[in-house]
Residue, then its C-alpha position, 0 to 999 in steps of 0.5 A: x500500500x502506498x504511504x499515506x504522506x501528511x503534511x505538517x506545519x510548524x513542523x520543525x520545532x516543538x508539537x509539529x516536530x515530535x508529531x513528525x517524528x511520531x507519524x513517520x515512526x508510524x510509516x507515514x511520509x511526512x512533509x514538513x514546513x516552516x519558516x526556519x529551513x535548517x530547523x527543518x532539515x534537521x528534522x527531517x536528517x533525524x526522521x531519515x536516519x531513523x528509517x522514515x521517510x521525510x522532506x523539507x517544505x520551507x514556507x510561510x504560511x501567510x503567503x496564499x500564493x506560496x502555500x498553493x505552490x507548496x501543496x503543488x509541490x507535496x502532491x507532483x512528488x508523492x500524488x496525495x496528501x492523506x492528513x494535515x497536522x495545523x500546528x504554526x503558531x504564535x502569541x506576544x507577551x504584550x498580549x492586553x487590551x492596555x498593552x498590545x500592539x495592532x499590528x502584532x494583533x493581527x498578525x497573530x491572527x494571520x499565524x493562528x487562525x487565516x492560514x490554517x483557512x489557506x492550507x485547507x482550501x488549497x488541500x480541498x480537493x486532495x482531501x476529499x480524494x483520500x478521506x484524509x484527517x486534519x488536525x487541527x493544534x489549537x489550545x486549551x485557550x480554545x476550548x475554555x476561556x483563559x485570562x492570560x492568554x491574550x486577546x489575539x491568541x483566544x481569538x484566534x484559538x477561539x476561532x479554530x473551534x468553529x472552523x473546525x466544526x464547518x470542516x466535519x460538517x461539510x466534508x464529512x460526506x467526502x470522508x475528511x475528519x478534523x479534529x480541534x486539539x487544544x493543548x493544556x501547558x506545554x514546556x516547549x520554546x512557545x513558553x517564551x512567548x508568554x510575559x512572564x516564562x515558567x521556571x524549571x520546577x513549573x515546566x517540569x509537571x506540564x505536558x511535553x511535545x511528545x506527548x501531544x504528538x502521541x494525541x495527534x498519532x491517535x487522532x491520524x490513525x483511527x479508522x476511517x469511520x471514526x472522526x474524533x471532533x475535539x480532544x481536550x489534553x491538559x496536565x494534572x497541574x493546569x488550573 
């Protein structure tokens, strides 16, 4: 059979790299895009070099015209695209109402919520051709209001609730599943994103990229009968 070939955003670093790793692990092909091309390389030398089957895919998510290209790209080398794993992401320390710029605003929004929309709709068809599941990496911001998460980034992640939802009920009868997967505390580099990062003892009892990455593998391997719309994953800590 034909290796099913997923392609992850934000792949190189955090959630998207221990998924890509999983999912390759698993004898998916795996695509793997960002911004940061050596980030990326490395990760996809370390699927390799284990066995998998990997390719860079450097992207900014926020070109329409370049995630098009991309998906051009993936679909001329392998002929298929069977899941998506959304996983970019972004969020500023300057993240109140008295303290938040504009401009960083929106382009949080962009990151968070307007290209995940861009890389589905280019993929559509290639979707709909496989019964391919889409995994979509929100928050627990986006499943329950969280005060100190942001204005821009509950938006956003708020957002990924409802488009996710759109997706399963007007794909469904073509086979594509999405899954709104809203993370709890996570010690991965996005930490330093926050206004205040936690220490050492306060990244020791939060969740890890792995194990987010053993959600998604669950999410990506269940039978094509089985659509799971929201997982919720948070650690015993998360208040």
């Amino acid at each position: 059979m034909t290796n099913r070939v997923l392609w992850i955003t934000g792949g190189g670093s955090g959630m998207g790299q221990a998924t890509a790793r999983s999912a390759a692990a698993a004898g998916w092909t795996v695509v793997v895009s960002g911004r940061r091309s050596d980030v990326l390389a490395d990760t996809v030398a370390e699927i390799v070099a284990s066995g998998g089957t990997a390719r860079a895919l450097p992207l900014d998510v926020h070109d329409r015209h370049a995630v098009a290209t991309a998906r051009d790209a993936i679909v001329a080398e392998f002929g298929r695209i069977d899941g998506l794993v959304l996983a970019a992401g972004r969020n500023t320390p300057a993240r109140r109402w008295d303290d938040q710029d504009v401009d960083v605003f929106r382009d949080i929004i962009e990151t968070n919520l307007t290209s995940v929309a861009t890389v589905i709709d280019a993929t559509l068809p290639d979707l709909r051709e496989t019964g391919a599941v889409v995994v979509v990496i929100s928050s627990y911001a986006g499943w329950a209001f969280q005060p100190g998460a942001g204005v821009a980034y509950s938006a956003s992640k708020t957002a990924l609730g409802a488009m996710t939802k759109s997706l399963n009920q007007q794909e469904s009868p073509f086979g594509v599943r999405a899954c709104h997967l809203c993370p709890g505390d996570v010690a991965t580099d996005f930490l330093a994103q926050r206004p205040s990062v936690p220490d050492e003892a306060a990244q020791a009892v939060m969740l890890t990229a792995d194990d987010i990455a053993r959600s998604v593998q669950f999410v990506i391997d269940a039978p094509a009968h089985v659509r799971i719309d929201e997982l919720v994953i948070s650690p015993n800590s998360q208040r």
